[in-house]
C-alpha positions in Angstrom: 138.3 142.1 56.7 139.4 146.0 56.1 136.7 148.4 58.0 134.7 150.0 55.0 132.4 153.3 53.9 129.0 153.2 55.1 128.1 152.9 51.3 130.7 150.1 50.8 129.3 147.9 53.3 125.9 148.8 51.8 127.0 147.7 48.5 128.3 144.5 50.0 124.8 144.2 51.9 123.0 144.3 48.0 125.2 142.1 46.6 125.2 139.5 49.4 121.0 140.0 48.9 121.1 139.0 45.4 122.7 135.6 45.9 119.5 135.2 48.9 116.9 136.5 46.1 117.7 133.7 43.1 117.7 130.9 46.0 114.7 131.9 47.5 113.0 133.1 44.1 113.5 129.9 42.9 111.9 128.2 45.6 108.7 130.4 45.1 108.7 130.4 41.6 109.1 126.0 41.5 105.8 125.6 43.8 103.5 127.6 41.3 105.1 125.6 38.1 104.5 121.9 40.2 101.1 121.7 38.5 102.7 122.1 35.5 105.3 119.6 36.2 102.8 117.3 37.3 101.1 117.3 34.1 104.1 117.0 31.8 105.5 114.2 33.7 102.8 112.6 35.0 104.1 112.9 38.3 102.7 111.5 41.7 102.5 113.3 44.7 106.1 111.9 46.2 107.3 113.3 42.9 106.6 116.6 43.5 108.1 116.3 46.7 110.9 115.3 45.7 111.4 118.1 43.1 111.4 120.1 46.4 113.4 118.1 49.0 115.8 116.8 46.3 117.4 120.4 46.3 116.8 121.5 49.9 118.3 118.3 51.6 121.8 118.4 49.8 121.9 122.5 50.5 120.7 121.2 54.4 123.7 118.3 54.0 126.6 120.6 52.9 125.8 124.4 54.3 128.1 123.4 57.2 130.8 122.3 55.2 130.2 125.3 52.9 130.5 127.8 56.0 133.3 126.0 57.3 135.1 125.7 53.9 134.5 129.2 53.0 135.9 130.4 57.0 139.1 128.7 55.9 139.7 129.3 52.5 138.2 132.7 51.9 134.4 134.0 51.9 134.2 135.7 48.3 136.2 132.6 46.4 133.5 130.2 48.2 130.7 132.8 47.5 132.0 133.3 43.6 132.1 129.5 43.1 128.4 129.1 44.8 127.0 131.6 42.1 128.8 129.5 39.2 127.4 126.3 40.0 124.1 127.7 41.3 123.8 129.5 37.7 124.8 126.4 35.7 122.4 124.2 37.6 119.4 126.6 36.8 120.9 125.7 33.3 120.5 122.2 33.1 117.0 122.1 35.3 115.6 124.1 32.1 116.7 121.1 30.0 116.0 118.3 31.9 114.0 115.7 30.0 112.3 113.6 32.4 111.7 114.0 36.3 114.5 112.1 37.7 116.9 114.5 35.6 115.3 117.7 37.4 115.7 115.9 40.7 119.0 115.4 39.7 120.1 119.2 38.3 118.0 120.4 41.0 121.0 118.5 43.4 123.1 120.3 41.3 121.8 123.6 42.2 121.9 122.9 45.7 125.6 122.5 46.0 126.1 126.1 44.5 123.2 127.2 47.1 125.4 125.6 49.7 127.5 127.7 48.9 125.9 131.4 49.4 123.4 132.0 52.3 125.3 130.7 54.9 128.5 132.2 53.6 126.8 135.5 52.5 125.0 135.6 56.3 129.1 135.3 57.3 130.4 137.7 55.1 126.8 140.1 56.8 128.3 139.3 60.4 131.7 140.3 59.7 130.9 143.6 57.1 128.6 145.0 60.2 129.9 144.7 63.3 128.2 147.1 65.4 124.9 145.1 66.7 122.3 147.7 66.0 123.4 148.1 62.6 123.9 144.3 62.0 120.3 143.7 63.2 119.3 146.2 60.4 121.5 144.4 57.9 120.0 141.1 59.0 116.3 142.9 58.8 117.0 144.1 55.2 118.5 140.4 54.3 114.8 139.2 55.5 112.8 141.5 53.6 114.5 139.7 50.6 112.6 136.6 51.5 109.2 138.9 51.5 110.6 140.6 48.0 110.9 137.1 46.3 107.9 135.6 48.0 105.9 138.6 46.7 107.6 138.5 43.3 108.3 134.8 42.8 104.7 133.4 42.1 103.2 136.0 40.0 106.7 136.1 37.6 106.5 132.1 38.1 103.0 132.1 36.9 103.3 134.7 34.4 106.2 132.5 32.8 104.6 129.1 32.9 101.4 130.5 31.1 103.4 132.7 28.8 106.7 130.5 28.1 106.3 127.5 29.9 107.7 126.2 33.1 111.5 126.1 32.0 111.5 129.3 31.6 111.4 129.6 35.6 114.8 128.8 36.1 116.5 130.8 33.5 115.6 134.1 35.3 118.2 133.5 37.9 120.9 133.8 34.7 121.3 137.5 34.6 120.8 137.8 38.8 123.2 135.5 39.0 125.9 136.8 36.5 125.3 140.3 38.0 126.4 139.2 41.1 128.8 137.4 40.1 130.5 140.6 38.5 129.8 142.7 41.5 130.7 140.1 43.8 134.4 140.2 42.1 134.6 143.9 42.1 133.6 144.8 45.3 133.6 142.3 48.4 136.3 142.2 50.2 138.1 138.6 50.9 137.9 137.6 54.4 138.9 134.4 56.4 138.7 133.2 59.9 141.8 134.1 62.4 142.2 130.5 62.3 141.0 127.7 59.7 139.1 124.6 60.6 139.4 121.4 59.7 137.5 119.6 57.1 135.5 117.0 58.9 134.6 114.0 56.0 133.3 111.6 58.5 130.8 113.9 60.0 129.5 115.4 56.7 129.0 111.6 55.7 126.6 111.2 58.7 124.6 114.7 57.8 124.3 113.2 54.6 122.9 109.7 55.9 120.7 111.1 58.1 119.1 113.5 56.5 118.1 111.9 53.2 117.5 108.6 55.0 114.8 109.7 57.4 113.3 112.2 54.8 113.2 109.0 52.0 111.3 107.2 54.7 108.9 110.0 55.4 107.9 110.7 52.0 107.8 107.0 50.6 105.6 106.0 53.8 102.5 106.8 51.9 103.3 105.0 48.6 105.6 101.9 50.1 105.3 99.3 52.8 106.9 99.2 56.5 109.2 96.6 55.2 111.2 99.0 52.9 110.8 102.2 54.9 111.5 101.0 58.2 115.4 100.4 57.3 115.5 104.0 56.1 114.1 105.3 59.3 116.2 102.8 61.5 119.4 103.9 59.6 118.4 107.8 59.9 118.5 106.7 64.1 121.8 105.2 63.8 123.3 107.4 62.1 121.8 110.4 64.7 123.4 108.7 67.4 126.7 107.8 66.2 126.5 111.7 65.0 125.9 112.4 68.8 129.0 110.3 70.1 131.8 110.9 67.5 131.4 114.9 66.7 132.2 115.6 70.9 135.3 113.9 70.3 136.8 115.7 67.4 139.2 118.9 68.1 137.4 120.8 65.3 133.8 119.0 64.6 132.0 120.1 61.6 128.9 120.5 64.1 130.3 121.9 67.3 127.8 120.5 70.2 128.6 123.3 72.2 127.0 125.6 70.4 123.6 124.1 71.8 125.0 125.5 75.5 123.7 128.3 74.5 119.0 128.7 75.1 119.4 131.4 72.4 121.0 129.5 69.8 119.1 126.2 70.9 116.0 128.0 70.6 117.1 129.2 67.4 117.5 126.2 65.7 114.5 124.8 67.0 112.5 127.5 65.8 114.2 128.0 62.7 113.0 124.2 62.2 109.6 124.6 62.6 108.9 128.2 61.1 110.3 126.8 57.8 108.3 123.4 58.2 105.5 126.1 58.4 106.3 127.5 55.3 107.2 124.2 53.3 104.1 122.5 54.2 101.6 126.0 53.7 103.4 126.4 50.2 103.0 122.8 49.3 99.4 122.7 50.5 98.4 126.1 48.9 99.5 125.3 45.4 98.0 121.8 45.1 94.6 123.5 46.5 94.8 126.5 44.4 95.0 125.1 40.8 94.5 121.2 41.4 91.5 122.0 43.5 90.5 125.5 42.7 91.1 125.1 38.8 92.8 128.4 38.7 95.8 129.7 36.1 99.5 129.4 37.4 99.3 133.4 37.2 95.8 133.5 39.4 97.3 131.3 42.0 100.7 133.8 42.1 98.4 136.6 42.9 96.3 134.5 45.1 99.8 134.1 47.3 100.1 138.3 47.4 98.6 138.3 50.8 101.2 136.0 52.2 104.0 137.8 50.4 103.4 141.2 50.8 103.0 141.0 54.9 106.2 139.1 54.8 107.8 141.6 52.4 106.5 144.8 55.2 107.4 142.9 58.4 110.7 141.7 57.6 112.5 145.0 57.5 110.9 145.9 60.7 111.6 142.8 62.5 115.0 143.3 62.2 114.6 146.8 64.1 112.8 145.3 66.4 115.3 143.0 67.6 117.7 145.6 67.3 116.2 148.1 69.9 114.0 145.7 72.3 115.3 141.8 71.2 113.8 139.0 69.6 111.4 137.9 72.2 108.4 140.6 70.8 109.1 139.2 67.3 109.3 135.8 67.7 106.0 135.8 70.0 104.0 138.0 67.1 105.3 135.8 64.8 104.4 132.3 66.8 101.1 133.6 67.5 100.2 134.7 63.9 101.6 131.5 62.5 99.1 129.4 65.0 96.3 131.5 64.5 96.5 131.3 60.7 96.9 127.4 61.0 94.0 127.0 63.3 92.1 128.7 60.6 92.6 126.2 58.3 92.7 123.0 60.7 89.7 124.3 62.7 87.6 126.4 60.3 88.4 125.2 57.0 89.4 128.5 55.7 90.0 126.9 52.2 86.1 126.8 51.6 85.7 130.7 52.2 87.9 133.3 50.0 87.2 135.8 53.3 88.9 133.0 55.2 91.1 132.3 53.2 92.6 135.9 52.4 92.6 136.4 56.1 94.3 132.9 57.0 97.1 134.0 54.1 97.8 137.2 55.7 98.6 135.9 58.9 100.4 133.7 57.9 102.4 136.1 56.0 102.9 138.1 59.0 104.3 135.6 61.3 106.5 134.3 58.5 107.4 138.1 58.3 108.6 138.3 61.8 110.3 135.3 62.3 113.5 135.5 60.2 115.5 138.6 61.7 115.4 136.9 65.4 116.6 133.8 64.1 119.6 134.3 62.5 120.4 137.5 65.1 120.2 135.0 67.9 122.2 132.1 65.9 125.0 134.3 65.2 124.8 137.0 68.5 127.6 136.7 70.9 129.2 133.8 69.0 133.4 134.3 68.4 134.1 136.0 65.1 136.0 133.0 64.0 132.8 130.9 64.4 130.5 133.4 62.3 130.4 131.5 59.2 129.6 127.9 61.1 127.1 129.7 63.7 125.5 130.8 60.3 125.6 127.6 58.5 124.2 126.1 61.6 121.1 128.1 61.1 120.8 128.3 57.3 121.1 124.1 58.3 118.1 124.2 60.3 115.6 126.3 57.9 116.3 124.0 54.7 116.0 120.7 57.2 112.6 122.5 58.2 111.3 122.9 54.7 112.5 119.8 53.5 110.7 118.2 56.8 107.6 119.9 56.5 107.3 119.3 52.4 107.9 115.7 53.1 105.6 114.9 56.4 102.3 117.6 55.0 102.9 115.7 51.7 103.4 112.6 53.0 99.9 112.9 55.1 98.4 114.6 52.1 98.9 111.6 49.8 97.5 109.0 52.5 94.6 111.1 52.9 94.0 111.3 49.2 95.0 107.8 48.1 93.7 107.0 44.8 90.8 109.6 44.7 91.5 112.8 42.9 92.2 116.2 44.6 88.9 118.0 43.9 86.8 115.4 45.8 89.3 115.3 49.0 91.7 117.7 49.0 90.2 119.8 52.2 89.7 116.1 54.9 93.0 114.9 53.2 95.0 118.0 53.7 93.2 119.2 57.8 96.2 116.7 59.5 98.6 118.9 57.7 97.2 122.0 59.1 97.1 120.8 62.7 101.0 120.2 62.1 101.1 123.7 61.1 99.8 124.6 64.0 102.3 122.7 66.2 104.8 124.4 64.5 103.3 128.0 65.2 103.3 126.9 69.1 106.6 125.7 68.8 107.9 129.3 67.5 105.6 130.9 70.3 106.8 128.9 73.4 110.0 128.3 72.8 110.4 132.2 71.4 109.1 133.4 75.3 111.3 130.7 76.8 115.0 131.5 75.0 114.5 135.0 74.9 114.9 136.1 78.8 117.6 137.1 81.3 118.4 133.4 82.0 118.6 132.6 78.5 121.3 135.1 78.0 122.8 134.0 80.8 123.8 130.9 79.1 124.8 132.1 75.7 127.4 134.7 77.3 128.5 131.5 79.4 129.0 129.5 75.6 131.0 132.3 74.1 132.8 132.8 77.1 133.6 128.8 77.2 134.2 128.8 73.4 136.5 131.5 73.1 138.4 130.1 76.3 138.6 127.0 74.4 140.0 128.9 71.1 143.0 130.3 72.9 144.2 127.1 74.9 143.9 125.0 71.1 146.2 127.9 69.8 148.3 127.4 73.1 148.5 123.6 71.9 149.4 123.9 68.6 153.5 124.3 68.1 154.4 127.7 66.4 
């Protein structure tokens, strides 16, 4: 990629942003319209769910491939045919007649997601290549999350009380045709030094193990052992075989070594759990605010504004943060905010007190805040330029697996804690396992956060990009002229 102005690389910054504000917005905006869903389709629990996980499994299956694909093939085609497909999916969720159809365009969707953050986060890495000012990039490509967080329920209730709930998914139309446009005009094309290798078999087992193991967790509830079991049993198999055949390939579409590295282990691991975190708490806030609570689609948007608007503020400085002192300060404000406002709810039932609840919000905003710019710093820090856009996928991989995993195991325990009673009369026992697991998930992010963010754990990430670079020039020593 040609070195460019300050205010071209800033321009590519905003436009890269836009394609993270329509995916994200349109995760907000779909939990306040579920109620809504609910109603029209007479949906159960495992339905909403899967409204959810439908579209963030297949962008977990293929952002790999997408990162890989778009490293060989060129960044801004990859990124230009994500927004196409993204765009025409919103299309056809706003027409779908039944709930199996929007579980279906919402599929469609996610292979145009696939498509953007992950290569977007590359196209990031290899615009701003000085470290301080990537980890301001990074912190401004956070806030994003805050901005749509903030902005996504109260437009998302506004439209389902005004319009309707179609109406959600035709606002990412002109965001996305914008930047499409600008996307055109003004990024660069850029491709790794040298292209990988599609790997089909390894995408297969991604694919296999992913939607088999979250099937099985959110058809527990509803099915018996007998029918889930095999789901769970082939997720397993299909884990291990993962395990023993990706080592073996010359270019894997999941490159094990990676994992050398604490930082990027930690990474992932906390990149798992913080979005679980934020899965689950949407899920769990939505049903509670309008199922339980009675309120309006709109009342329950402004009801998040305490989440979003920490997230929104702590985003951007999070990302300075880890540019002048690291990500270990972050990630342990963010851990302990996230377990703090989960012991809130799990402990003190903070759904029974709008004090309580307000306060548990807010934390939880803030440690949702925090926890973004370390992650993908750390994921993509040190790593060879050629691997930017895999390092990144790797990541991007590991937040939608963590939403679609904590939608489908908070659901999964909300719905065998409700059974056949309605919400009002049960919601707050039902739902209390689900907040303990969101306080697992805040611990996680605090211990492992101290424990990969130290001299030892750098240590070992300078030892992986030593080893992988090392490796880089002996393949191209291999491989006849």
């Amino acid at each position: 990629m040609p070195e460019l102005s300050h205010g071209r690389r800033m321009l590519v910054l905003a436009i890269c942003c836009m394609s993270l504000l329509i995916v994200s917005l349109d995760n907000t905006v779909l939990n306040v319209a579920l109620p809504a869903m609910q109603r029209e389709f007479h949906a159960s629990t495992s339905g909403l769910q899967w409204t959810i996980d439908a579209y963030t499994l297949v962008l977990a299956s293929l952002l790999m491939l997408a990162g890989s694909t778009a490293d060989r093939t060129g960044r801004r085609r990859v990124f230009m045919a994500g927004l196409v497909v993204f765009t025409l999916g919103s299309v056809l969720c706003s027409l779908a007649p039944d709930l199996s159809w929007l579980v279906v365009f919402r599929m469609v969707q996610a292979v145009g997601g696939s498509m953007l953050n992950p290569v977007a986060m590359s196209i990031i890495t290899n615009t701003f290549t000085d470290p301080r000012e990537r980890a301001r990039a990074i912190g401004a490509w956070g806030a994003v999350v805050g901005i749509s967080m903030a902005a996504g329920p109260l437009v998302g209730g506004l439209l389902v009380e005004s319009v309707g709930w179609r109406s959600i998914f035709w606002i990412n139309l002109p965001v996305g045709l914008a930047a499409l446009l600008l996307t055109w005009r003004f990024v660069p094309e850029s491709r790794a030094p040298k292209a990988r290798r599609p790997d089909p078999v390894g995408q297969f087992l991604v694919i296999v193990l992913f939607g088999s193991l979250t099937y099985a967790i959110i058809e527990a509830p509803h099915a018996s052992l007998a029918s889930t079991a095999p789901y769970a049993v082939l997720a397993l198999a299909a884990l291990v075989v993962l395990l023993s055949y990706e080592p073996r390939r010359r270019e894997p579409l999941i490159d094990l070594r990676f994992f050398r590295s604490a930082p990027f282990s930690g990474a992932t691991a906390i990149a798992v759990s913080a979005f679980a975190s934020l899965g689950g708490f949407l899920f769990l806030s939505t049903l509670y605010l309008q199922n339980v609570q009675g309120l309006s689609a709109l009342d329950a948007g402004l009801w998040m504004l305490p989440m979003a608007v920490p997230t929104f503020l702590c985003a951007p400085l999070s990302g300075r943060l880890v540019g002048s002192r690291g990500p270990r300060l972050p990630l342990l404000i963010a851990g302990g905010a996230m377990t703090a406002s989960g012991l809130l709810f799990a402990l003190f039932e903070a759904e029974t007190s709008n004090v309580t609840l307000f306060l548990g919000y807010v934390l939880f905003g803030v440690g949702f805040g925090f926890v973004n710019a370390p992650i993908t710093n750390t994921a993509v820090s040190g790593m060879p330029t050629a691997q930017a856009g895999v390092a990144s996928a790797v990541a991007s991989t590991s937040r939608q697996l963590g939403q679609a995993l904590g939608v489908a195991v908070i659901g999964a325990v909300l719905a065998a804690g409700v059974g056949s009673s309605s919400y009002a009369d049960t919601f707050v026992t039902a739902a209390r396992p689900g907040w303990w697991i969101l306080v697992v998930c805040g611990l996680v992010v605090l211990v492992v956060g101290l424990l990969t963010s130290g001299r030892w754990a750098r240590r070992t990430a300078e030892r992986t990009a030593e080893r992988l670079k090392t490796a880089e020039i002996r393949q191209d020593a291999d491989v006849p002229a």
